[in-house]
N, C-alpha and C positions, 0 to 999 in steps of 0.2 A: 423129443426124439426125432432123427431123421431117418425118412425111407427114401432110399435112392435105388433107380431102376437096376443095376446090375444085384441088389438085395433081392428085389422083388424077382427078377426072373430064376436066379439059384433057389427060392424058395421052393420048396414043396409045397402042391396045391393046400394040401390038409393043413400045412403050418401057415396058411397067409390070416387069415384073420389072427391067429397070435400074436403077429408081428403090427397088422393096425390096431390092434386094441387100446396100446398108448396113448394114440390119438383122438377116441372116441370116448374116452374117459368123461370126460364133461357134454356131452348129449346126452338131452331129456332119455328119460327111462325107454319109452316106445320107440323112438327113432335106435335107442342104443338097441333093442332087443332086433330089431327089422336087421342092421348091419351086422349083426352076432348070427343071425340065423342065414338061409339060403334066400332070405327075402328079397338083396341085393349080388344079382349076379357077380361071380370072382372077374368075372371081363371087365365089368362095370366098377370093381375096388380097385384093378389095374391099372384101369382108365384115369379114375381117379388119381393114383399115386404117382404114374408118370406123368399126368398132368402138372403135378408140384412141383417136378424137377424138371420140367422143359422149358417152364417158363422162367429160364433165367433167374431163379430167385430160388431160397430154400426158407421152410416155416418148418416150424411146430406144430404142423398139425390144422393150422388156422383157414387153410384154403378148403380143408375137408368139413371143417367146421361150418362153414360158406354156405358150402354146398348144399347141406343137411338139414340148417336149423334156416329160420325163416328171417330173421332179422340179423342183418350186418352189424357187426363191431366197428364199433368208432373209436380206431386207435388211438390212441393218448399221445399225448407230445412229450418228446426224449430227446435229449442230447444227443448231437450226429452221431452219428457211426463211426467218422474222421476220430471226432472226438475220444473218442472211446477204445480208439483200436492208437490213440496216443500217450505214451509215457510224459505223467507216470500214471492216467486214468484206468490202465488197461489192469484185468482183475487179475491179481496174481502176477505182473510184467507179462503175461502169455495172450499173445495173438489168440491162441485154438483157444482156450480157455474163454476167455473175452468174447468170442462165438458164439461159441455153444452156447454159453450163459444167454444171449440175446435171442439164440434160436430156443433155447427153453422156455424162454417168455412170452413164446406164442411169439414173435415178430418175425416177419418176413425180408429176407436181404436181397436183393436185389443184385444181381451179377453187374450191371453196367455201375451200380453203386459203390461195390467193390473195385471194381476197376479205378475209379476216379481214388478212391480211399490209396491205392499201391501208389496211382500216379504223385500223390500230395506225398506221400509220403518217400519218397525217392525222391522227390526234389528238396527235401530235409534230409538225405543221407540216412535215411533210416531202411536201408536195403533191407537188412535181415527182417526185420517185422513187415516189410513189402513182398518176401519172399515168402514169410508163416503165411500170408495170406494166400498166395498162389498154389501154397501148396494143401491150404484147406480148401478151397476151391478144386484143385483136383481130387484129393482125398474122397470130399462127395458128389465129385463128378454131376455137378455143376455146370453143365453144358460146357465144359472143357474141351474147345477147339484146338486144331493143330498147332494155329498159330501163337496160341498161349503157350506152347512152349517156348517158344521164342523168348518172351518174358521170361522167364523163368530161367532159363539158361545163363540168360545176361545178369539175373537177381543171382543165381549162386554163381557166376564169375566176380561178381562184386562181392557177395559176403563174404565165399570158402574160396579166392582165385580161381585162375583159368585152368588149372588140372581137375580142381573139382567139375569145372565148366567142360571140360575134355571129356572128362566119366560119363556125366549126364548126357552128354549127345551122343558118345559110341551106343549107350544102353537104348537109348530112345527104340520107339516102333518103327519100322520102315516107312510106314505114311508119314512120321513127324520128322522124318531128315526131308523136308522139304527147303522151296527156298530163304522162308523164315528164319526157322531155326541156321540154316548154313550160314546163311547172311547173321548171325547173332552172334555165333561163332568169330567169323573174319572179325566182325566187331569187336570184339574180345580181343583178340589177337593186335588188333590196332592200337587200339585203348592199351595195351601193355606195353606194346612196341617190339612185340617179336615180329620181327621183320620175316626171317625165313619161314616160318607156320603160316604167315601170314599169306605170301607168295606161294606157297605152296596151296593152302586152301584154297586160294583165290582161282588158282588153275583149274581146283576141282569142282570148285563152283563154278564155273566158268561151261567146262565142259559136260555137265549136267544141263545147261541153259540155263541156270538160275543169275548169270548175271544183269544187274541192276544198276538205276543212274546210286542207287543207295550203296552200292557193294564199292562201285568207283568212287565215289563220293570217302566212304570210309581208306583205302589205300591213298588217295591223296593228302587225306589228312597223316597219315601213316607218314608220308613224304615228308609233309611240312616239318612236323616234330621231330624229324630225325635229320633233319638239315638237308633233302634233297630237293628244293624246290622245284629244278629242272625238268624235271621227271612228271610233273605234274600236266604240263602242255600235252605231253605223248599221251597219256592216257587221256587225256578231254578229245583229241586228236582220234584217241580208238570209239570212244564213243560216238561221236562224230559219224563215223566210217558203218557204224553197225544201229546208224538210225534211231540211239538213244539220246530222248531228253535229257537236257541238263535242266539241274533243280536251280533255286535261287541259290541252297547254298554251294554248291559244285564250281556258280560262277564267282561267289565271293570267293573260295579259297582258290581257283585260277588268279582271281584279280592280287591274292596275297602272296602267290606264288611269283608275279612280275615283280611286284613287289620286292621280294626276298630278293631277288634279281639285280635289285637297282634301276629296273626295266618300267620306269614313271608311263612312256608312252604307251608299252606294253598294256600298263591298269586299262586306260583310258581307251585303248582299241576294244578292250573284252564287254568295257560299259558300254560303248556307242554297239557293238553287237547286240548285247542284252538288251538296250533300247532300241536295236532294229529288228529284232528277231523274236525276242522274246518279253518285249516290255508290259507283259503281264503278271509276268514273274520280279520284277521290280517292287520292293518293298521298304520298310522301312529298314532293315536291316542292310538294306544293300548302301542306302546313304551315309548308315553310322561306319559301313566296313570301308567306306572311300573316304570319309573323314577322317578314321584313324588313320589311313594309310597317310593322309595329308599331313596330319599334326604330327608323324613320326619323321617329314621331312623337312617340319617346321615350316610349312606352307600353310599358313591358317588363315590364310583368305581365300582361300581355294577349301580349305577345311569348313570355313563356316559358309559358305555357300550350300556344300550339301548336308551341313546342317540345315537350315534353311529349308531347304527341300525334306527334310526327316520331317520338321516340326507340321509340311501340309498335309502329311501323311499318316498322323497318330490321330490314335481315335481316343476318346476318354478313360478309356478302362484299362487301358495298355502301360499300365505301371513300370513295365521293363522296357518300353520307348523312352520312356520320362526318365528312366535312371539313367538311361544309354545317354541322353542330354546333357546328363547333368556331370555326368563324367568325362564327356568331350568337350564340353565349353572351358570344362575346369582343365582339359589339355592344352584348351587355346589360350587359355589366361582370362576368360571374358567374363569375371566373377557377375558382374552385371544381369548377363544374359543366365545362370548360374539363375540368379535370385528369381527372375523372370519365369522361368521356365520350372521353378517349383513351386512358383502363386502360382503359376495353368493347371501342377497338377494337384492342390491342395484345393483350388476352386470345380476342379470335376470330377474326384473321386475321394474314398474317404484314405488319408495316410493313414498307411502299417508302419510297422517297427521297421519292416526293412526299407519301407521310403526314407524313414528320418534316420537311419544308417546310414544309408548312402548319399547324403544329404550332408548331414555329418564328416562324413570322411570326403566329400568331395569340400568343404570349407577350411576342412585341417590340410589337404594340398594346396590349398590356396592362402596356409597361417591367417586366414579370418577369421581373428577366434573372436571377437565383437559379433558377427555372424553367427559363429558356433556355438557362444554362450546363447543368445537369444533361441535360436533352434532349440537346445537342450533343455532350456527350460519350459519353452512352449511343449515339447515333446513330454516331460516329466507331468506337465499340469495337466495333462488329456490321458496321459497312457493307460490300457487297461492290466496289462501284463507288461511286469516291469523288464527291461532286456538290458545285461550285463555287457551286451557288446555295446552298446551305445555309449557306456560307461567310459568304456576302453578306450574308444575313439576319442574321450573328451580328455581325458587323462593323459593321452599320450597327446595330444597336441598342445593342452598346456603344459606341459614337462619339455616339449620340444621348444617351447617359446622361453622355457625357464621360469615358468609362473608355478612355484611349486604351491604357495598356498592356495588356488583356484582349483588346483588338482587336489589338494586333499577334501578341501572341501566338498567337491562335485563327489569324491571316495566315499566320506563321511554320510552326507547324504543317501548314498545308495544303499550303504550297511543299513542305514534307517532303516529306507524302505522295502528292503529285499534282502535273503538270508545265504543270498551268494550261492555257489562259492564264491571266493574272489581270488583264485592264489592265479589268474591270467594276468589280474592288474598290480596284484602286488608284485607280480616279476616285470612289470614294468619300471616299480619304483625301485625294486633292487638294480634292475642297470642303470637308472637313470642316479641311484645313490654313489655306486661306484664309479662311475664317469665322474660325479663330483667330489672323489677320497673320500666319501662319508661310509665305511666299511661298518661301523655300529649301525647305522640305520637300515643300510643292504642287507646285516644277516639278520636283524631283527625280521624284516620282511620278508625273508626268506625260509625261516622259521616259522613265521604266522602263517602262511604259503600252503609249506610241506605238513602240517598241522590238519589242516581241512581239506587235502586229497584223500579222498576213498580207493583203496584198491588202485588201480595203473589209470587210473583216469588224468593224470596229471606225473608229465616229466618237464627240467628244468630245460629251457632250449638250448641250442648253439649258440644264439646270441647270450642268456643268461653268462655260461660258462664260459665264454671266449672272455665278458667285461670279469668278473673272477681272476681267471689268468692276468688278463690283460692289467689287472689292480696291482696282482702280488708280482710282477714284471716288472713294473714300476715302482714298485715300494722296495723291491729286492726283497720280497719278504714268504720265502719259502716254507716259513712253518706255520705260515695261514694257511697252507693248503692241508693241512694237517686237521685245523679246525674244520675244514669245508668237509672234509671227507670223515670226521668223527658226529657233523651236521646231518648228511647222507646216511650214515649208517644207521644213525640212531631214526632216520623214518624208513628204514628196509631196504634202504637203496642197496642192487648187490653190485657182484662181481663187475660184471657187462657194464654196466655204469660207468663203474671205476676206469674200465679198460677205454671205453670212451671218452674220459677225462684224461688218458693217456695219450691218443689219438689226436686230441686235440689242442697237447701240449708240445707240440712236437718243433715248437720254434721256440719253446722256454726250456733248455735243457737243465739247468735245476729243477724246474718243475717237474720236469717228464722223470727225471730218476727219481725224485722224491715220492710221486705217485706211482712208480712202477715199483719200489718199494713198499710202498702199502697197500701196494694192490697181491704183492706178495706173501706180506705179514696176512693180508685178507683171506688170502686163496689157503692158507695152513691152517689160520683157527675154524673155516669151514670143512676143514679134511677131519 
């Protein structure tokens, strides 16, 4: 059971021991009769209860237990909380559920432990189960600060969009429109690329004083994405003016914005600033953003130079410096330095699946599939959880070399060892069939595919259905669209579907009548 202080203060004096008694259930008899009776002042049960909720953490009862009995519990060793609060461990798919169950156990959670649990889990795109958590954290008000909402806001503009995100911050308390939350909002607003809301916030926020190098920072980036880079100096120009730091990244995306420009000397002035002014703020990201800029104008001697400079600047545990390498060297061509630079980080920390990911796909840009066979198999021989993307990468880059039997194989293998799904990679072999006329093998795989998606968790892409078109185009062969669309039907595919099969027939005019024909026959037998 939890007791949270806005319970305790709505109670009535006469009902408070009611409401602890949950908790006292397991105290020796004497101590339980002392806390039933008047023998522990109610200031003193108060004391105690707010004591359990301030401290950043919520229990079962287990701090009062502490308190009372003379010898401390030695809690038992459990699988993280990460762990547990992840699909599919979580009991019942529910976050709250999954809680409560740990808070019944007598175990105590820790609010700064929660925090890290959202952060991990938002860097997996698991917003909504990042958002259950925030919002059982407020629910037991949990030292629920202002600027928690902030989070929050941004967690339901990710799960339910920016109206749901619109709703939740008109409704907020007057202390919680602070600068956090406003600034969360503009975010939102950027991240979508509503330009006008965005400018208009901005103003509001602005004139509030809540403007930040973070608020600027998000409208510049607003700029890049929407093709205005110009626009970007004016604002570094007002911060400038009104005595605001620039962050590291403020100056990387000014240096992207000369960029975008064509304005090489531009970059170069804003670096030699950064290193006269504020060469503290110099990191390793500033090296990888001047390197790209380089390898995008194919200057890779000027690229690996500030590579170069990244590499004296990583530390061992910085697994996304190491990827950032391995991805810009494979820009410059320097498969070498490529190999080099994933012995550094295989000798100072332990690879994850997403080091030999990107690993992976930095040897399939580089067609070293000698390279990519050995990686995948060293990877296979250590892994502890098997990963279906790594699969993909290997599959598509032997199908891209035209080595189909290395690609079934490495397929064959995986089904081994893991129960998939696999219909990402079988729709690899379906384009990769129909680029070759083998239309029997394509809908075979595309059958096996549609077969093992659950629910909408799997549609065919634009690329799948353009090679389709693109097959019956070239075969003149009109009434295989017939088949495709009696293949679709019969796994639930509807209308919307069909009409996107229409959409994107629109340069094969037999096709496009042919399907807007049975997209018509479709639309009657569901009337």
């Amino acid at each position: 059971m939890l007791v949270c202080q806005e319970q305790i203060k709505r109670t009535p004096y006469h009902h408070f021991t009611n409401i602890l008694s949950p908790l006292t259930n397991s105290l020796n008899p004497i101590t339980n009769l002392l806390w039933s009776s008047d023998f522990y002042p109610v200031s003193l049960k108060i004391q105690i209860c707010h004591r359990s909720t301030e401290m950043n953490y919520v229990s079962g009862g287990g701090w009062i237990l502490r308190r009372l009995c003379t010898a401390a519990e030695v809690p038992a060793k459990n699988p993280s909380l990460y762990r547990m609060l992840s699909p599919p461990d979580m009991i019942g798919g529910s976050v709250w559920k999954t809680l409560d169950q740990y808070i019944m156990q007598g175990k105590a959670i820790r609010k700064p432990v929660l925090e890290r649990c959202v952060e991990q889990l938002q860097k997996y795109g698991r917003f909504k189960h990042a958002l259950e958590i925030i919002e059982w954290v407020q629910m037991r008000q949990v030292n629920f600060s202002w600027s928690n909402y902030a989070l929050q806001l941004n967690l339901v503009s990710k799960t339910n969009g920016v109206d749901a995100a619109e709703i939740f911050f008109n409704d907020l308390p007057p202390p919680a429109k602070n600068k956090y939350t406003y600034g969360a909002l503009l975010n939102c607003y950027c991240k979508e690329l509503m330009k006008d809301k965005a400018l208009s916030h901005f103003d509001k926020l602005d004139e509030l004083g809540y403007a930040t190098c973070l608020s600027f920072s998000n409208m510049m980036s607003l700029f890049m994405r929407l093709g205005e880079p110009q626009k970007v100096p004016n604002l570094v120009a007002d911060m400038k003016r009104r005595s605001i730091p620039l962050s590291a990244f403020t100056y990387h995306v000014w240096m992207n914005s000369c960029a975008s420009l064509n304005d090489l000397d531009g970059v170069e002035r804003v670096y030699e600033e950064m290193k006269t002014k504020d060469k503290d703020k110099i990191c390793w990201g500033t090296y990888s953003n001047l390197a790209a800029i380089y390898i995008k104008v194919k200057d890779f001697e000027k690229a690996e130079m500030m590579l170069k400079k990244l590499e004296k600047l990583v530390k061992p545990k910085q697994r996304d410096a190491y990827h950032c390498l391995l991805g810009l060297y494979a820009g410059t061509g320097n498969l070498e330095q490529v190999h080099k630079v994933w012995n550094s980080l295989k000798s100072v920390s332990p690879v994850t699946n997403i080091s030999y990911l990107v690993m992976l796909s930095t040897l399939r840009r580089l067609s070293d599939t000698e390279g990519l066979t050995k990686c995948f198999k060293e990877w296979e021989a250590s892994c502890v959880s098997y990963d279906s993307r790594l699969v993909k990468v290997c599959v598509r880059a032997y199908l891209r070399q035209n080595m189909l039997e290395e690609a079934e194989l490495v397929f064959e293998g995986a089904r081994r060892r893991s129960k998939g799904p696999w219909f990402r990679i079988r729709e690899i072999f379906v384009v990769y069939f129909l680029e070759k006329r083998q239309l029997d093998a394509a809908v075979k795989h595309l059958e096996v595919a549609l077969s093992e998606v659950k629910g909408d968790e799997w549609r065919p892409s634009p690329e799948l259905l353009g090679a389709f078109l693109k097959y019956y185009e070239g075969e003149t062969d009109v009434d295989g669209v017939d088949e495709l669309s009696k293949i679709l039907k019969a796994n639930n595919f509807d209308n919307s579907w069909i009409q996107t099969c229409i959409t994107a027939s629109k340069s094969f005019p037999e096709i496009d009548k042919r399907l807007k024909e049975d997209s018509q026959d479709y639309q009657a037998q569901e009337n």
